[in-house]
N, C-alpha and C positions, 0 to 999 in steps of 0.2 A: 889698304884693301883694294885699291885698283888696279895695284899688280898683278891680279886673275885674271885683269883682260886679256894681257896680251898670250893667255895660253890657248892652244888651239883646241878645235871644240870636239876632235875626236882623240887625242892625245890621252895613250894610258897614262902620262904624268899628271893630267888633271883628274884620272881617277883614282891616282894613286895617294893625290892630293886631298882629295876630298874623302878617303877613306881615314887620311892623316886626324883631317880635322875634325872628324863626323866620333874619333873616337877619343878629342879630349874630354866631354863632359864625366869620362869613369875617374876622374882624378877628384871627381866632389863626389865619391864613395868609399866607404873604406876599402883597404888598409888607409891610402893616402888621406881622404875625409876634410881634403880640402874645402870644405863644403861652400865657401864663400863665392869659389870658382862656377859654382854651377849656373852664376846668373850674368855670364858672360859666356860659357863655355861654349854657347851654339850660337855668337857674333861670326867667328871666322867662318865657320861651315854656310850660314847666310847668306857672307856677302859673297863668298865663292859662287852659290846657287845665284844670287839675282844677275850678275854676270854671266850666266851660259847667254851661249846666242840664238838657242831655239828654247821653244819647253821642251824638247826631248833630251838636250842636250842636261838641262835644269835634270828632269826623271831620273837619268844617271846618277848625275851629282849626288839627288837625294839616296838612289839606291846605295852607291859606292860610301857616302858618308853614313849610312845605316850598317850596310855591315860591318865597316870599322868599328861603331856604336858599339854592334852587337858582337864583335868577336871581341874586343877591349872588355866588353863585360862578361866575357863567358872563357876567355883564356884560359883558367884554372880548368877545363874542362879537358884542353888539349890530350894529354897524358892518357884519360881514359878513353873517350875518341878517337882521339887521331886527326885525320884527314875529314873527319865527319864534322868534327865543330867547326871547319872552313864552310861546308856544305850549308849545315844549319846557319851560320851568321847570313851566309849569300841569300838564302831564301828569306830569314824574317827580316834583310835589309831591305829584301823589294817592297816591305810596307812601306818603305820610305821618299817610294820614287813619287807615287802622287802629291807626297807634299813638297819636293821638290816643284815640280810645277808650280804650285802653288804659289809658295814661295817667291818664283821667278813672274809671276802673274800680279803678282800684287806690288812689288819693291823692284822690279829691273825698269832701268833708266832713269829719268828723274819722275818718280811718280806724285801727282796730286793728295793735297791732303787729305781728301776724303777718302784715297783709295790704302793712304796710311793707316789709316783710322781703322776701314778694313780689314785691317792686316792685323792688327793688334787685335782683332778676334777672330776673324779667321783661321789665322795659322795657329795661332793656340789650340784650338778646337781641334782644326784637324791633326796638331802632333796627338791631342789625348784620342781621338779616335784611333790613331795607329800605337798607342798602348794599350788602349782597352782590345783592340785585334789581338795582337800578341802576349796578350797575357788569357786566352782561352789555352788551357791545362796541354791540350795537343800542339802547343806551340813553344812549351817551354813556361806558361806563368809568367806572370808579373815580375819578374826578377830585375834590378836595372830600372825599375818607373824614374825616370827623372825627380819627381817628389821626393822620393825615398834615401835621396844624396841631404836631406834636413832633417834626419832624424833625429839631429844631436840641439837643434836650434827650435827657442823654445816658441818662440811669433807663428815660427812653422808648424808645432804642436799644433796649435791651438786652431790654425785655419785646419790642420786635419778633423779636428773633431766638428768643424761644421759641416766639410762638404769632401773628407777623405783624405789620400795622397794624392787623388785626383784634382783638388784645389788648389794645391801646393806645385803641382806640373804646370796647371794654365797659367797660374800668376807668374810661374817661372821663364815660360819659355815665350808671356808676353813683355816681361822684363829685357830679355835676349832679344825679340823683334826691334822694340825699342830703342837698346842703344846702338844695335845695328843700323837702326836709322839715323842713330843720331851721330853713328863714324861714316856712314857711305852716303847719305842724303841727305847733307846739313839743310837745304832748303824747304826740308820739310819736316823740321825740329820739333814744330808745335805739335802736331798730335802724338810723336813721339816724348815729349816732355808728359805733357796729357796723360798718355798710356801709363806712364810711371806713376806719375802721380796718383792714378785711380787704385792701380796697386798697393801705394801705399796708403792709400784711405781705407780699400776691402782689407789689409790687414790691422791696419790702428780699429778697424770699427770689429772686426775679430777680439781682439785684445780686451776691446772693452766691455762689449757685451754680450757674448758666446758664454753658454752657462758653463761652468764651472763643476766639477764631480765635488759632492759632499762627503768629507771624510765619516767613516761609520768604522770605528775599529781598527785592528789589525791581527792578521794571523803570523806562522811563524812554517816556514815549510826547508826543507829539506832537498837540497839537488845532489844528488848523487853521481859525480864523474868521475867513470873508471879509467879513461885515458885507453890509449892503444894498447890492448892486451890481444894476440892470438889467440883466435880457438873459445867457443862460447862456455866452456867449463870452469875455467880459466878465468875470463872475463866474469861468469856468474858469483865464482869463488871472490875476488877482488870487490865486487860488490856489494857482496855479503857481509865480507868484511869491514867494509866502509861505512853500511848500513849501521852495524852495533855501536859504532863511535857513535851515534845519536840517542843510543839509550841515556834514560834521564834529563834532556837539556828540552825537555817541554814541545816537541814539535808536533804542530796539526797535521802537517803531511808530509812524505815522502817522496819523490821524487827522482824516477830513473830514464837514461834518456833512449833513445829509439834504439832499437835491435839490442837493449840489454838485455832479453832472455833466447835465449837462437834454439827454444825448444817452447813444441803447445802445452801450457799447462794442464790442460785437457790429459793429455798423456802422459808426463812427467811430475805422478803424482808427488812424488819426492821434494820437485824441487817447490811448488805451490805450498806444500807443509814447511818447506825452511822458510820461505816468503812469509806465513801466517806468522811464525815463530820471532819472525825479526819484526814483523808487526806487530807483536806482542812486548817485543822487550822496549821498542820505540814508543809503544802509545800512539800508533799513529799509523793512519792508513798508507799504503804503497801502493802509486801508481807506477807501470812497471810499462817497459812496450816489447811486444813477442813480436818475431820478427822468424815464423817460421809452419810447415805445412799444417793443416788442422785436422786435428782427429775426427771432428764433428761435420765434415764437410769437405770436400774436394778442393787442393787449390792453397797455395800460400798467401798470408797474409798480412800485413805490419796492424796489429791493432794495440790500443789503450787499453791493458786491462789494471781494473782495482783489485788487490787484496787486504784483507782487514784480519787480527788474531783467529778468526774462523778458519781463515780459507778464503777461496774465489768468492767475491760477491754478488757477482753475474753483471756487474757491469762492466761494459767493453764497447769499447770503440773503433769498428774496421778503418785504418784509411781511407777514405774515398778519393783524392787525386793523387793519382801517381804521378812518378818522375817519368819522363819519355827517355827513351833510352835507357833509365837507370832502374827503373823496376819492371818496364814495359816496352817492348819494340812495337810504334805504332805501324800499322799495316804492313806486319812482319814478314807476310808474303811476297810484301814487295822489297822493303828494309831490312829484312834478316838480315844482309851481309853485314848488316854493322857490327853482328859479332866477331865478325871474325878481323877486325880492322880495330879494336877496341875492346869497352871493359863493360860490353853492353848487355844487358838482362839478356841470361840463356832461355828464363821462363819467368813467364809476363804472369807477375803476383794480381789478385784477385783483388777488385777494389771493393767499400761496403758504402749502404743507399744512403746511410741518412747520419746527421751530428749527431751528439751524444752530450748530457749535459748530466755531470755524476752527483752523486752528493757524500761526501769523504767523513760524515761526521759534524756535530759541533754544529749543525745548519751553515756548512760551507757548503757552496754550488761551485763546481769546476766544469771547465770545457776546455777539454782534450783539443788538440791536433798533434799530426804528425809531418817530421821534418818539414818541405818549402810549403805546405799548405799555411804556413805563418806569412807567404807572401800575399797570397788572398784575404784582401779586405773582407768580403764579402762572409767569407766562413765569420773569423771573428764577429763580425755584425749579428749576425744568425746567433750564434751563442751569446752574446751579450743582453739581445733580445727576448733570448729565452730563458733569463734567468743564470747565467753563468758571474759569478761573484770573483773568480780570478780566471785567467786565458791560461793555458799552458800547450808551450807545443817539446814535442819532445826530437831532437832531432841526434843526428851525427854525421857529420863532413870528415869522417876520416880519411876518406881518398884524396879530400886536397887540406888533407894540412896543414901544408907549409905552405897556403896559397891565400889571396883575398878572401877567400870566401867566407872561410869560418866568422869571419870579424860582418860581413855585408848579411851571413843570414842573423845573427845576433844584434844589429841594428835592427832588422825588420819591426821586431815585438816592441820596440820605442813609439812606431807608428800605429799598429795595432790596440796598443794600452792608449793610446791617445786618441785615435779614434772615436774611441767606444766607452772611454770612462771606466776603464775595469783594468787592476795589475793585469801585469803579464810575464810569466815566467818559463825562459828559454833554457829546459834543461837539456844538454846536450850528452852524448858518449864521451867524446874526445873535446870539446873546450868547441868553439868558447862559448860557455853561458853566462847566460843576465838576469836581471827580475829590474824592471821598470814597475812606476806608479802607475795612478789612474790617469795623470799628466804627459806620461811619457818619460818622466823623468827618471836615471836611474838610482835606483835602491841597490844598494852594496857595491862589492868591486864583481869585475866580471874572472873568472876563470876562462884564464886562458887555455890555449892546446899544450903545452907542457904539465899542464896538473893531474893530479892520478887522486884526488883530495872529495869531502862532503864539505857542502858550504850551508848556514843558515838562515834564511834571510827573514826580517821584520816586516811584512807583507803588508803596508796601506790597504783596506780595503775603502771602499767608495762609493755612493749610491747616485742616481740619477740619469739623466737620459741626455745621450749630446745629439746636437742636429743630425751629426752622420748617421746615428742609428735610426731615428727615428725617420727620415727623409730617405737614408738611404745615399746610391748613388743618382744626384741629382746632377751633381757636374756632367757627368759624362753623358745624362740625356739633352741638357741644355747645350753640349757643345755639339751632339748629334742633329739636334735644329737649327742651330748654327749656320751647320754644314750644307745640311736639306736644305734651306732655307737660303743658301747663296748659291746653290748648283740652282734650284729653282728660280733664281733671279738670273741667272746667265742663263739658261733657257730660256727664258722668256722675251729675256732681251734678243736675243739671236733669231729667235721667231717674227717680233717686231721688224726688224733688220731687214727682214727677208720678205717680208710682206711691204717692208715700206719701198723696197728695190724693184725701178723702171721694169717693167717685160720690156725684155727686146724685143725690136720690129723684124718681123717677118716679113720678107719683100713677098711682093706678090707673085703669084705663078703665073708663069709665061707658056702661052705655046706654042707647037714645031715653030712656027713661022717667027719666033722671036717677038708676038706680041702679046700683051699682058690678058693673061682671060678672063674671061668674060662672064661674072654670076649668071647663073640659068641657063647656058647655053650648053 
């Protein structure tokens, strides 16, 4: 790792370097799913940073290693964009430069133990305050949280359900400070052994006495994935079709995934009666998502609608966070030209106020989302809270098929379902979908993006309350005090500093005649 020294400190190869290094952690997310990598994968990028030879030079570091961060996790994006997801990675990289600083503030040279110690909460805190920044909806969401590369690993479960994916980041990227300490500063081993250790005490004492969801049952529901078909008649017809393969095999619900009806049922009374009708031959309610302008009101919109042997039930569910770019151009009078450079929303779809928690029959409660709102803790929490008995979010990545993505949003519902104590089932258009337990754990196999297939799944269901819900997001105000609470201490110190520093002597004044004068005269 000392080999950073000798590169110079304005040299675009050390930020070409540090964009190198800033974007191995995507390799502990799928497709790859190295997951084991993730608790090393931000040693190199550290020791690069505690080596700059200014903080400013550090600020860089962290920026240039944030947007590699961020354009490694957002590649699949290219195709549609263009030259814009360089744009977007450049901008949510400069969250990165303060902790950059940071970083080089707490670990460059050989630093003191206690300022180790420091570090080991410090910078953890401040990486999750630069996730909890960029995962506000206008910024792209949560997509890429460090936490969420453990969704397959079960110790990591279960610290979600105390304190989020946001628990699962701090212990993460204080594990990373750590052994970074323990390759660039062997001298000051101990509180970097310490740090691990504590680590692994908050997950053994997870393990052991973090409640547990109570099994209560199980339902039997229905995902319905049409695959890539053109044209929403097409697409409706295949559906349809799909749907009747589920007459007689006993299903509580049905399940279609985002933009499977690309007309408002409001208008298309036609196709709402073949919907009843296939609800009818199923036994079982059809949750459907319309994905197109409203009769009833001005404005396109992706919403959750139920239908049941009647007809429409009147339950529905508007999106409420859109995709930027993808359903919406934020401050399009300024950003329009993204259309024309990419595959960017011509007209920015209509979002709706509030969750929605249905109930399908049978005393089953569901709560809808749609597409990356599954990357939002916070929604599930809210539904889980208010009575929702299984999560569903309905999505489709057909734009990047052949790319990581399908397989990184189909992880998501792992951390979601584990959260919050409540299945969760990821029905998609185009693949891939899941159904996870109340554990996180998954339930059946996943369909991939080649299936055009219905699948059936055995649905756990599960009752009780995990800390995350009930507490909420609690990491991420502890690590906001943290933060307060050490900028507040270097202020303080710096004020002391400065009051405790001599006044300089002021010679006295002389006059014409070159002799010193004289008070009162």
């Amino acid at each position: 790792m000392k080999t950073f020294d000798h590169l110079p400190a304005s040299s675009w190869r050390r930020s070409a370097l540090a964009a190198l290094v800033g974007a191995l952690p995507v390799l502990a997310f799928p497709e790859p799913s190295l997951w084991w990598f993730a608790y090393v994968a931000l040693v190199p990028w550290i020791a690069l940073i505690r080596s700059a030879p200014t903080g400013r030079r550090a600020a860089y570091d962290g920026w240039s290693g944030g947007f590699g961060f961020m354009l490694a996790m957002h590649h699949w994006l290219v195709p549609s964009l263009h030259v814009f997801t360089f744009v977007i990675a450049a901008l949510l990289g400069a969250l990165w430069a303060p902790w950059g600083a940071l970083v080089r503030h707490f670990l460059a040279g050989t630093p003191p133990r206690a300022r180790v110690a420091g570090a080991l909460l410090v910078l953890p805190s401040g990486w999750l305050l630069v996730e909890l920044v960029r995962s506000w909806q206008g910024l792209g969401g949560p997509w890429g949280v460090l936490g969420a590369s453990q969704w397959e690993v079960e110790p990591a479960l279960r610290l979600a359900s105390v304190g989020g994916v946001w628990l699962i980041s701090f212990l993460m990227v204080a594990v990373n400070v750590a052994v970074a300490v323990l390759v660039t500063v062997r001298r000051s081993r101990v509180p970097a052994l310490a740090g691990l250790l504590a680590t692994a005490a908050v997950t053994s004492a997870a393990w052991m006495w973090s409640p547990r969801p109570h099994p209560d049952g199980q339902v039997r529901i229905a995902v319905v994935q049409a695959g890539v078909i053109d044209g929403p008649d097409r697409r409706f017809a295949r559906e349809e079709a799909l749907t009747r393969r589920l007459a007689g095999q006993g299903v509580d619900l049905v399940v279609w995934g985002e933009s499977s009806v690309g007309f408002d049922l409001g208008e298309r009374r036609d196709l709402a009666r073949r919907l009843a009708g296939l609800s009818a031959e199923t036994g079982a309610d059809i949750l459907v998502n319309v994905d197109a302008r409203r009769s009833d009101k001005p404005g396109i919109y992706k919403s959750s609608v139920l239908v049941g042997p009647d007809g429409l039930t009147g339950d529905r569910y508007d999106k409420m966070r859109l995709v930027p770019f993808g359903e919406y151009i934020p401050f399009r009078s300024l950003l329009g030209w993204a259309t024309s450079v990419g595959k960017a929303a011509g007209e920015d779809r209509r979002n709706g106020s509030e969750q929605v928690v249905m109930d399908v029959g049978n005393g089953l409660r569901v709560g809808p989302m749609v597409c990356f709102e599954s990357a939002f803790p916070d929604m599930s929490r809210h539904l889980a809270d208010s009575g929702a008995q299984v999560l569903i979010a309905q999505s489709s990545t057909s734009s990047f098929q052949h790319s990581w993505a399908p397989e990184q949003h189909a992880s998501l519902a792992a951390l979601r379902a584990a959260e919050t104590g409540r299945p969760m089932v990821h029905a998609t258009l185009t693949g891939v979908s899941a159904v996870y337990g109340a554990e996180g754990q998954r339930v059946g196999s996943w369909l991939g993006t080649d299936a055009s297939t219905t699948a059936v799944y055995q649905v756990p269901l599960a009752t009780g309350v995990t800390p995350y819900v009930r507490f909420g997001d609690w990491v991420t105000r502890v690590a906001l005090l943290v933060v307060a609470g050490w900028c507040a201490g270097q202020g303080l110190r710096a004020l002391r500093l400065r009051r405790a520093a001599p006044e300089p002597r002021v010679p006295p004044a002389r006059t014409a005649h070159g002799s010193p004068a004289r008070p009162g005269r």
